[in-house]
C-alpha positions in Angstrom: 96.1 100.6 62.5 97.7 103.3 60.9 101.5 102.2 59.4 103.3 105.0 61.6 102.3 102.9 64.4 104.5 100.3 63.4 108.0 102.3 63.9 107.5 103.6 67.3 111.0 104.8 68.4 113.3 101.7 70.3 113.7 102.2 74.4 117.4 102.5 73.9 117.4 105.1 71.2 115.2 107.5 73.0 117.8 110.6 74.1 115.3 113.1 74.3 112.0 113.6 75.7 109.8 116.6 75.8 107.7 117.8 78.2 104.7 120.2 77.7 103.6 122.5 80.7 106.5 123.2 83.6 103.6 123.4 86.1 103.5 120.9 89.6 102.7 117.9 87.5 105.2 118.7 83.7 107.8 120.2 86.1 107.8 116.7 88.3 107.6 114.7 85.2 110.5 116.8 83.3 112.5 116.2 86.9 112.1 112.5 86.9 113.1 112.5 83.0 116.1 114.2 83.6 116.9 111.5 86.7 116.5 108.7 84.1 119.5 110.0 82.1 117.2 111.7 79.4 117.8 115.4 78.0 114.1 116.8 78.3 112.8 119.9 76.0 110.4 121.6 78.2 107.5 123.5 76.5 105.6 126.6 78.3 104.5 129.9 77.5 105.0 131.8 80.5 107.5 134.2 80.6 108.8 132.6 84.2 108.8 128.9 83.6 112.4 128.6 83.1 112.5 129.9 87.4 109.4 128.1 88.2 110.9 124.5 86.9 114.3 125.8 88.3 112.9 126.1 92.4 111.3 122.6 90.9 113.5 120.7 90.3 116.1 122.3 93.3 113.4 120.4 95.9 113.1 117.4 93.9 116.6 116.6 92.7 117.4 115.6 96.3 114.8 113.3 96.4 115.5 111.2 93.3 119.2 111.6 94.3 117.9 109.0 96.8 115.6 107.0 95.1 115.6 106.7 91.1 117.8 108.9 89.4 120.5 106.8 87.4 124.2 106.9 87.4 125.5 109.8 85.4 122.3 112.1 85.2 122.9 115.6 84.2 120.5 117.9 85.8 121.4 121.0 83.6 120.2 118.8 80.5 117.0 120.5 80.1 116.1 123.8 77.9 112.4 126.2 78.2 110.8 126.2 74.8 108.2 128.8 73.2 108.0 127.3 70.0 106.5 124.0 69.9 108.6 122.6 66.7 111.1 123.6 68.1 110.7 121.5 71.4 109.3 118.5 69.6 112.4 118.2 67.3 114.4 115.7 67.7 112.0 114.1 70.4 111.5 110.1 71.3 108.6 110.5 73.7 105.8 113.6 74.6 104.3 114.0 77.7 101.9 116.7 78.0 100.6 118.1 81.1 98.5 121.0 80.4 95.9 122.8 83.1 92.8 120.5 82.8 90.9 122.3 80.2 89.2 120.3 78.1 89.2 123.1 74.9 92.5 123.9 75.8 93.8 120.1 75.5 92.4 119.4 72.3 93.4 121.6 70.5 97.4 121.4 72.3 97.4 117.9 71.5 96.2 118.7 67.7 99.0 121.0 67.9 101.5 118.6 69.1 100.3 115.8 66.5 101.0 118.3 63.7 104.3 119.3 65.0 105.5 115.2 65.8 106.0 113.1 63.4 103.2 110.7 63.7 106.0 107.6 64.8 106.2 109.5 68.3 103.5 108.3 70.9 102.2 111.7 72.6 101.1 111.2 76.2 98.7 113.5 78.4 98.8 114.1 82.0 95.0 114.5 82.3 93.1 113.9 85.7 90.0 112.8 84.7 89.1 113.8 80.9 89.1 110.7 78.3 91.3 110.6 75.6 88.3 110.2 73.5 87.7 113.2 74.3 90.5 115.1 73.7 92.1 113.5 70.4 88.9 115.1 68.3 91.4 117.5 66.9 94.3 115.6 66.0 95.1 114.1 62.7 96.8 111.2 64.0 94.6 110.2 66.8 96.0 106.8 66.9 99.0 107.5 68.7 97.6 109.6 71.6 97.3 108.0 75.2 96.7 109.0 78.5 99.5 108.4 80.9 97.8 109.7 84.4 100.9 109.7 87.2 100.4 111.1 90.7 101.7 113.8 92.3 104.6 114.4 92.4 105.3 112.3 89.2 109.3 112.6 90.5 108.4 110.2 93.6 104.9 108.5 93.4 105.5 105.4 90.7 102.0 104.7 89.8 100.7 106.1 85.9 97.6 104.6 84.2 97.3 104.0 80.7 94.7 104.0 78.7 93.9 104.5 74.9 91.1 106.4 73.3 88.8 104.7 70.8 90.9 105.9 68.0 94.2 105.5 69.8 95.8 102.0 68.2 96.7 98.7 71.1 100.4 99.0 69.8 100.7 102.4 70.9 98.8 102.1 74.2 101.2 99.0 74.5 105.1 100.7 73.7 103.9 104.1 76.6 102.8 101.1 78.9 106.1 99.4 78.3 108.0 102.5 78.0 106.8 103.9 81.6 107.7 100.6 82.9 111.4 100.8 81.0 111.3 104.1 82.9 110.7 102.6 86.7 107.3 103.3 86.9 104.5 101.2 88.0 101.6 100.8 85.4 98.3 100.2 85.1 97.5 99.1 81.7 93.4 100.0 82.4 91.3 98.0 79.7 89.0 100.4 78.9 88.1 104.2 79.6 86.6 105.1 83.1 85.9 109.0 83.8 88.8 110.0 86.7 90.2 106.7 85.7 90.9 104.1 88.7 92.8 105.8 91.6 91.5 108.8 91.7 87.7 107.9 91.6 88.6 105.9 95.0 90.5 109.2 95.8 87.6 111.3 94.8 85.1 109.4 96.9 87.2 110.0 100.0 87.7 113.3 99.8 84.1 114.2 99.1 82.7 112.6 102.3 86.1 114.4 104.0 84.5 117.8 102.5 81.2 117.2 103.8 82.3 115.8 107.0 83.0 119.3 108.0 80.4 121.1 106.4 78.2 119.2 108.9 81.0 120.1 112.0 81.5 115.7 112.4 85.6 116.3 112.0 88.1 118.8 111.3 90.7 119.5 108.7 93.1 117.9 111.4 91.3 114.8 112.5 90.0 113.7 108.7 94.0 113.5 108.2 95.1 112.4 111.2 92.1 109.5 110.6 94.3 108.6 107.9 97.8 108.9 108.4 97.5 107.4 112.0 94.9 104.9 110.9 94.5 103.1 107.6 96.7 105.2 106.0 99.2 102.9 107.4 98.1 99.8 106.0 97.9 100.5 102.5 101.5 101.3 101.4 101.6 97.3 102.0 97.8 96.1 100.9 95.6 98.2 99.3 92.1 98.4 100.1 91.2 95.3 98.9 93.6 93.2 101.0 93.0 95.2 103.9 89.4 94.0 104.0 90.0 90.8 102.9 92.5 90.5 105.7 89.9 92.3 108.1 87.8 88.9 107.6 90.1 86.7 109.9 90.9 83.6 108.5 87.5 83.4 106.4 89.2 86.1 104.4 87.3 88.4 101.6 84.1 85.7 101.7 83.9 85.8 105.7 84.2 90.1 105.4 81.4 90.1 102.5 79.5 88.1 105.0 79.6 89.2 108.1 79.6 93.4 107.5 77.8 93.0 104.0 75.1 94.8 105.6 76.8 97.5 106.4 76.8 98.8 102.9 73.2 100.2 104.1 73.9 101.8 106.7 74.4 105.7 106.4 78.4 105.6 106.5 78.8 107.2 103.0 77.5 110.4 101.2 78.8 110.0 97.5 77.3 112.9 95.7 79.3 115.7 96.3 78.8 118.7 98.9 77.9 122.2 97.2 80.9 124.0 97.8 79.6 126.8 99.6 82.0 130.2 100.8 81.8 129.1 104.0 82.6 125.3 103.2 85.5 126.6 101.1 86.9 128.9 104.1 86.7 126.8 107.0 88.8 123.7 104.5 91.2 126.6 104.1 91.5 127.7 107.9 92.0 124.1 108.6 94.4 123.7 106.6 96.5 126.8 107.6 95.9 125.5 111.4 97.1 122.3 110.3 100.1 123.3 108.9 101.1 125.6 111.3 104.5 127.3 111.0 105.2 125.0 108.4 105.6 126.5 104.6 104.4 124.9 101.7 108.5 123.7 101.1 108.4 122.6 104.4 105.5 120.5 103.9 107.3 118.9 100.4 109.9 118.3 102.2 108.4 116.2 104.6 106.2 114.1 102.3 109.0 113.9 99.8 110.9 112.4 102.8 108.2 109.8 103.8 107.2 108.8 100.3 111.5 107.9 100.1 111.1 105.7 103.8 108.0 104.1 102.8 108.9 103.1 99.7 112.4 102.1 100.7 110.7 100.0 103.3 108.3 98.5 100.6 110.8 97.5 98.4 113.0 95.4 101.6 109.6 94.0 102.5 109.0 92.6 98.9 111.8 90.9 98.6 111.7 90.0 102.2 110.9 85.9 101.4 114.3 85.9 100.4 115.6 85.7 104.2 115.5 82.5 105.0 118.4 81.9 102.3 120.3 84.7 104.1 123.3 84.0 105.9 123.7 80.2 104.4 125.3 78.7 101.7 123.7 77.2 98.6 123.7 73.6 100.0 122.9 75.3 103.3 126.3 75.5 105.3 127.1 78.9 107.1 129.2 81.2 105.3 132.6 81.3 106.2 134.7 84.7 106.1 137.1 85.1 102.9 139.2 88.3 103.6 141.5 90.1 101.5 144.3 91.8 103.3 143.3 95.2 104.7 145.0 98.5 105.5 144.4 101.0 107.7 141.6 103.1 107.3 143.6 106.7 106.6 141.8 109.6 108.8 138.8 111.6 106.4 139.6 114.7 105.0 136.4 116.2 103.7 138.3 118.4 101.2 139.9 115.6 99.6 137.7 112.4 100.1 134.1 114.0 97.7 134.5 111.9 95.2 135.8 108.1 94.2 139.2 106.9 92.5 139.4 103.4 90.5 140.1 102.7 93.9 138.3 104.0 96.3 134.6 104.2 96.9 132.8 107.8 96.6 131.2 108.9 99.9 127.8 109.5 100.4 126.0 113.4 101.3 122.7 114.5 102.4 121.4 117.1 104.4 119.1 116.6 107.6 115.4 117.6 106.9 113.0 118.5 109.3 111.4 115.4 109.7 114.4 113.4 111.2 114.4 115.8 113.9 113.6 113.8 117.3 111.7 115.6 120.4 115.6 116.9 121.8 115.9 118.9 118.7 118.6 116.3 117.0 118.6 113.6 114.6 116.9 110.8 115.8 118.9 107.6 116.0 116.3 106.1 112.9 117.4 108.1 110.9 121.1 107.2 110.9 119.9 103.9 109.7 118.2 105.2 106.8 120.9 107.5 105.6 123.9 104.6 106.2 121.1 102.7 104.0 121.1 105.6 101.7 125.1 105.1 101.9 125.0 101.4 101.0 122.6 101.8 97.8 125.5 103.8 96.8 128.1 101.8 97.1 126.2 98.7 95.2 125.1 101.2 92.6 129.1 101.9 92.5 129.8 98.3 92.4 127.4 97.3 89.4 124.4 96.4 91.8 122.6 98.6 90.9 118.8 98.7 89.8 119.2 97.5 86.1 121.3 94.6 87.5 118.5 93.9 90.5 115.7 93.8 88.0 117.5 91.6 85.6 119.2 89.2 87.8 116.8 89.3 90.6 119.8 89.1 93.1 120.8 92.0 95.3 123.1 92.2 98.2 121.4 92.1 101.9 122.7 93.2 105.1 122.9 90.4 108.1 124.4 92.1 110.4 125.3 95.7 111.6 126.4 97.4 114.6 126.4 101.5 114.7 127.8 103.4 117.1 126.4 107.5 118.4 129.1 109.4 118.6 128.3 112.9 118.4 124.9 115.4 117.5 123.5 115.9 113.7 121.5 119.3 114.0 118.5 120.8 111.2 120.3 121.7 108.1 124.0 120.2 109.3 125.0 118.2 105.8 125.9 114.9 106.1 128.8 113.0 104.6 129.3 109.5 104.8 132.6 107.8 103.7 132.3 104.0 103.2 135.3 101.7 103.9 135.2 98.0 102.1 136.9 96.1 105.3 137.2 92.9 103.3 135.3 90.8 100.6 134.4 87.2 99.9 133.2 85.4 96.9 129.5 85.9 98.3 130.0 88.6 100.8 131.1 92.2 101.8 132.2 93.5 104.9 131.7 97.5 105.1 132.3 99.9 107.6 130.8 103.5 107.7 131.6 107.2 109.1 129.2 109.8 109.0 130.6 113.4 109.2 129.2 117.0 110.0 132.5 119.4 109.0 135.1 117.3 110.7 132.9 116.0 113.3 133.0 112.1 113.5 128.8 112.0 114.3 128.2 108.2 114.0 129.4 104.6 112.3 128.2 101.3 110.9 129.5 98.0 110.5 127.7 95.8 108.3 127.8 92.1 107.1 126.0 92.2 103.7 125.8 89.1 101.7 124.7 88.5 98.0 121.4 87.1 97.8 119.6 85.3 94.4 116.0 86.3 95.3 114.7 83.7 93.1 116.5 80.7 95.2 116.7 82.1 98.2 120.1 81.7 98.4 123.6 83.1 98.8 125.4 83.2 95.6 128.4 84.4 94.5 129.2 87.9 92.6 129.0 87.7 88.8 132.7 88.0 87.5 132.3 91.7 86.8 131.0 93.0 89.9 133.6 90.4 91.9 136.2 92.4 89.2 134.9 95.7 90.4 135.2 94.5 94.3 138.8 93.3 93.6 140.1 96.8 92.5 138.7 98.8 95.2 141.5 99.1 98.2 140.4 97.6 101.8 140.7 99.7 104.6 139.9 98.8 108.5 138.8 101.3 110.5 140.1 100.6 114.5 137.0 100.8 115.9 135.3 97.9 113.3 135.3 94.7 115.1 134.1 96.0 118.6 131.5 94.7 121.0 129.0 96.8 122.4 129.8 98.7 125.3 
């Protein structure tokens, strides 16, 4: 191993990353960088990066807004380079994301190694080329790895990593560990696979879809539908894997292997690909514009960007899920009892005045409605009030010192028992949402919360919730650590007069 490999830059002393290529793939991961708290140097030779990453990162700042961009983020804190030096200097981390060109890559990344000094790991976006094969160039080999996200890289957490035969364990080891410092999910693949593991299974899907309608057996609209109505709903929750071993009843993976083994022959597969024909290419394209209708290409990112933020939301509560039975008792299993702090009236909102938090006061909470919360009468559908008073109350723990960093470390995060909304009033398409959260009263274990969500000066909906603090290693109800009981303790109580009521 070569010595550089031995100083690779600490987690915490990392300010800067750079990103080379603003296209769909740099752009997303030069977004997500700048969510993590990082200033990002963005590399790219066309004359109109600077606007492309700018539309960019206006469609998917709202998106990590709601997911995983930390406290304090700046979203101005990125800068176009044309010199390379120049956008390496001072760097912690590279990421490069280059159109998949195999010429073109090696001799970028040779260009990058030159320009690094050979203590920076340099990480390529690739989609299917080896990192064998593109570190033939590079005088520092050793340090190079591929870190393969998914698209977008703001929003999907998945990124395999894998070393080429000259790339050293230790620096396959700190990008695996640094993604993961960075809230990603990682593969750490043990050796070099061509298209490496998720998209090979991707691959193979999408060339039967292509031939399915070279032969006329589906459309554009029914492979997808196939998918998003079918399977497609299974796997955010068990992969393929589990899905079949589920699909074996209680004989599991053994009984499946079995029983439909002999499936395998039958003709239910073509894996070679389809030769992509003029008329194969049109008719995937007319599909697709059938398909999407009325709907732009922004349209269509909004939406996914929107599902990707529910399912994963969803995901994480069902992970942690096991942790219910503990909910609502005690650690030796008594029901909690209410400990209140005295509360004042809830003062009427002012949207001019009530943006932002004091030591006090909690900061309210703003979104806009996208298309896909719209119901069949044209309004927001009552689901979706849920999910942005969740979006409300990931705030306020974040606020509190719950956040993520104290979630992963502690494994103990606060649950909601109990909540009661109330539909007051419409939310149109486009209307902008703002939620101001009232902390009702507090207990050594527990918070009681009460919501309103506003359109202008319109009172549109609100939630009362019961949330307790949960250790999700126990199973049980545990009190605050001192500094977030601390936090709790200087922010003023306020009840609301409509928290307390009964339905109807």
């Amino acid at each position: 191993m070569n010595d550089s490999t031995s100083a690779f830059p600490d987690f915490d002393a990392i300010d800067t990353i750079t990103c080379v290529g603003a296209g769909t793939i740099g752009g997303g991961w030069a977004a997500y960088f700048l969510a993590q708290g990082y200033r990002v140097k963005i590399w790219d030779p066309a004359p109109d990066a600077g606007e492309k990453f700018s539309r960019l990162l206006d469609a998917a700042w709202p998106a990590l807004a709601e997911l995983d961009m930390v406290v304090g983020a700046d979203r101005t804190a990125w800068s176009i380079h044309t010199d390379l030096a120049e956008a390496v200097a001072g760097t912690g981390f590279v990421q490069e994301s280059a159109p998949e060109d195999l010429a073109l890559k090696r001799g970028l990344l040779a260009q990058i190694d030159e320009a690094c000094p050979p203590n920076i790991v340099i990480s390529s976006s690739t989609s299917g080329y080896s990192m064998t094969e593109m570190a033939t160039e590079a005088a520092h080999p050793e340090r190079l790895v591929v870190g393969h996200p998914f698209n977008p890289p703001y929003l999907i957490p998945l990124v395999e990593v894998v070393g080429g035969q000259s790339t050293s364990g230790a620096a396959v080891d700190w990008a695996a560990d640094f993604f993961t410092h960075i809230g990603k999910s990682v593969i750490r693949m043990d050796r070099e696979v061509p298209g490496f593991i998720a998209n090979r299974l991707q691959e193979a899907q999408w060339r039967e879809a292509l031939y399915m309608v070279e032969q006329g057996e589906a459309t554009v609209e029914q492979i997808d539908r196939s998918i998003t109505d079918g399977p497609g709903l299974r796997w955010p929750f068990q992969g393929p894997m589990l899905t079949f071993h589920l699909a074996g009843g209680e004989g599991g993976m053994a009984h499946m292997l079995d029983h439909f083994g002999p499936s395998l022959k039958s003709p239910w597969t073509r894996l070679t690909a389809p030769e992509l024909s003029q008329q194969l290419r049109d008719d995937v394209v007319a599909g697709c514009d059938i398909e999407a209708g009325e709907r732009s290409i922004a349209d269509l990112v909004a939406h996914r960007d929107a599902g990707i933020i529910a399912l994963r939301r969803l995901t994480d509560q069902l992970a942690t899920s096991s942790a219910d039975s503990g909910v609502g008792r005690s650690a030796d299993g008594a029901a909690e009892s209410a400990t209140s702090s005295a509360a004042t009236p809830a003062s009427s909102y002012n949207p001019a005045t009530s943006a932002t938090a004091s030591a006090s006061t909690l900061g309210t909470y703003s979104t806009e409605v996208v298309p896909e919360w719209i119901d069949y009468n044209g309004h927001m559908s009552e689901a979706f009030y849920v999910l942005v008073f969740g979006f409300a109350t990931d705030q306020v723990m974040d606020e509190l010192g719950l956040d993520a960093a104290y979630r992963e470390s502690e494994k103990a995060s606060l649950y909601t028992v109990e909540s009661h909304i109330r539909y007051l009033d419409e939310a149109a398409l486009g209307d902008r949402l703002i939620v101001v959260p009232h902390p009702v009263s507090a207990g050594e274990k527990k918070l009681h919360l009460a919501y309103e969500m506003y359109v202008g000066d319109r009172l549109v909906s609100t939630e009362e919730i019961m949330a307790l603090h949960v250790d999700q290693t126990s199973d049980r109800v545990v009190p605050f650590p001192d500094i977030v009981a601390e936090r709790i303790a200087q922010i003023d109580t306020q009840r609301p007069d409509w928290v307390g009521r009964s339905i109807g």
